[in-house]
C-alpha positions as CSV (number, residue, x, y, z in Angstrom):
1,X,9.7,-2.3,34.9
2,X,12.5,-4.7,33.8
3,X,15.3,-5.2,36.1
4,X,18.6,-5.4,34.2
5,X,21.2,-8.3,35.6
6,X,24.1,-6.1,37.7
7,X,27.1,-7.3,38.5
8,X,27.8,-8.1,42.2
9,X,30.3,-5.7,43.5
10,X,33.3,-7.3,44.9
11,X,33.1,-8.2,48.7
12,X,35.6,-6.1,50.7
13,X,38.0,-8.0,52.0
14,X,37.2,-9.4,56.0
15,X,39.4,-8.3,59.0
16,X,40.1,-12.8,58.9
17,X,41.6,-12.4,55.5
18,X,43.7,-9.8,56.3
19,X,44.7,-11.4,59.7
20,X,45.9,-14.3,57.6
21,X,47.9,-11.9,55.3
22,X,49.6,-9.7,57.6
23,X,50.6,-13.5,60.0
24,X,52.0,-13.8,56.8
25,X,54.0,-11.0,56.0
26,X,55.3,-10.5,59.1
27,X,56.5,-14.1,58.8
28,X,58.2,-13.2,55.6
29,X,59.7,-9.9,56.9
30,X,61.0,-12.2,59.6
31,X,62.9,-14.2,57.6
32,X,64.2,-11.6,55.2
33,X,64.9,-9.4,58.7
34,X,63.3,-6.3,57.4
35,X,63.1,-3.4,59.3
36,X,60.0,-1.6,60.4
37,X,61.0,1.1,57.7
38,X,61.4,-1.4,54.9
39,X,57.7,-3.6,56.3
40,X,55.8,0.3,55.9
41,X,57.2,0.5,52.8
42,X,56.3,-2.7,51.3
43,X,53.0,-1.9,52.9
44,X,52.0,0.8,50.8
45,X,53.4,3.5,53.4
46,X,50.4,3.5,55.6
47,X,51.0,6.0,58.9
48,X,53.5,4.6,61.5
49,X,50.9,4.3,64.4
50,X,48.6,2.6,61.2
51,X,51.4,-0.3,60.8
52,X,51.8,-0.5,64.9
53,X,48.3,-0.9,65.2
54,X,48.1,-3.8,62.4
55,X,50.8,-5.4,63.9
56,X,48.3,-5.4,67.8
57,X,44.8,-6.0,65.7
58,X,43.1,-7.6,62.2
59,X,41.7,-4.7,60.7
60,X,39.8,-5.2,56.9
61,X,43.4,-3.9,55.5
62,X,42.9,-2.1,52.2
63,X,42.7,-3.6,48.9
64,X,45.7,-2.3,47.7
65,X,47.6,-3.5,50.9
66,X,46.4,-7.3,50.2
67,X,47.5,-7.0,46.7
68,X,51.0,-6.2,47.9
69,X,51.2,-8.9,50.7
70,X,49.9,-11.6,47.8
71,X,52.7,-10.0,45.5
72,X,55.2,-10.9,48.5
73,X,53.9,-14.0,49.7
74,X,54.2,-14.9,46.1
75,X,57.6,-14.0,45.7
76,X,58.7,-15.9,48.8
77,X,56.7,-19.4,47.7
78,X,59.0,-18.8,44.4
79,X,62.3,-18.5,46.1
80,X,61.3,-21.7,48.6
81,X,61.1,-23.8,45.2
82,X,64.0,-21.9,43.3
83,X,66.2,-21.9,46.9
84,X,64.9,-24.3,49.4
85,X,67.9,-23.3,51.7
86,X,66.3,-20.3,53.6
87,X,69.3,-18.6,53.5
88,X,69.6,-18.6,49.9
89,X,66.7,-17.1,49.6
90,X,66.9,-14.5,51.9
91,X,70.9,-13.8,50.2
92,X,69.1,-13.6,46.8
93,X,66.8,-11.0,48.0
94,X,69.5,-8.5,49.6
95,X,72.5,-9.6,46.7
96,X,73.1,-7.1,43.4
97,X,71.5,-9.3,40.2
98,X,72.4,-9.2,36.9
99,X,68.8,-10.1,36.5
100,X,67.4,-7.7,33.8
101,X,64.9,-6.5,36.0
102,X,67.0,-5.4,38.7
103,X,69.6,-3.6,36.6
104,X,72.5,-4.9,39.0
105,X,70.4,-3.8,42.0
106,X,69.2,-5.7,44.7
107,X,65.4,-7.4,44.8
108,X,64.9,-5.6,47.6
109,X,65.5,-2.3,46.8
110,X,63.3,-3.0,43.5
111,X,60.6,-4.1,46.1
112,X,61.2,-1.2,48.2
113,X,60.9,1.7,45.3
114,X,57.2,2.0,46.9
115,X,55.6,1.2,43.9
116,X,53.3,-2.1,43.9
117,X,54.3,-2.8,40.1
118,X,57.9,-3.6,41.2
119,X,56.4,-6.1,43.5
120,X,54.6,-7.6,40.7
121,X,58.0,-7.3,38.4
122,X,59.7,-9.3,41.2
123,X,57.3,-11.5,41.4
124,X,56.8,-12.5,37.5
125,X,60.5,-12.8,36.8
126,X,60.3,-15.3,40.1
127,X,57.8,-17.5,38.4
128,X,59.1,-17.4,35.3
129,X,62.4,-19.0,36.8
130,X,60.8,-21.4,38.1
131,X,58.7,-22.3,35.0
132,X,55.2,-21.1,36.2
């Protein structure tokens, strides 16, 4: 009987790793002063009590909920280097841009449109300002 090579599936993610990422975002959404309505958004929309009871405990928090914090925490490490002055950066995020991928919107509301490709939009016209 041969035994074919499989590939290892990919670990789910450990209720450390998430604890890390949500100290994180709620660091971010500190700074930005988001409300509780904007963090569930950004979020992925999970239940209210769901968001009240990851902001009390480190729950393994969903794949697609750590891709959006990285997308974020990404997107603020861009706007320390492009505006060190943290309120620059919080002013860029909640100011209308001419930036073609906001369409004279805010980043903000592109973030908030509940879709995790916006974030990564946001994120990618971030780092390309910044050369990266």
């Amino acid at each position: 009987m041969s035994h074919g090579t499989m590939a290892e599936p990919t670990p789910a993610p450990n209720s450390s790793e998430s604890a890390a990422a949500l100290r994180a975002f709620f660091e971010i959404s500190d700074a930005w002063k988001l409300s509780t309505d904007d963090q569930i958004k950004l979020l992925g929309s999970p239940g209210r009590s769901t968001f009240f009871k990851w902001k009390k405990e480190t729950p393994a928090l969903p794949s697609d909920t750590l891709e959006r914090i990285s997308h974020i925490l990404n997107i603020y490490r861009a706007l320390e280097v492009l505006l060190p002055d943290p309120k620059s950066a919080e002013g860029w995020v909640r100011r209308p841009s001419s930036a073609p991928i906001l369409h004279g919107r805010t980043a903000l509301e592109r973030m908030l449109s509940g879709q995790v490709s916006d974030l990564y939009v946001v994120r990618q016209y971030l780092d390309a300002q910044r050369g990266g």
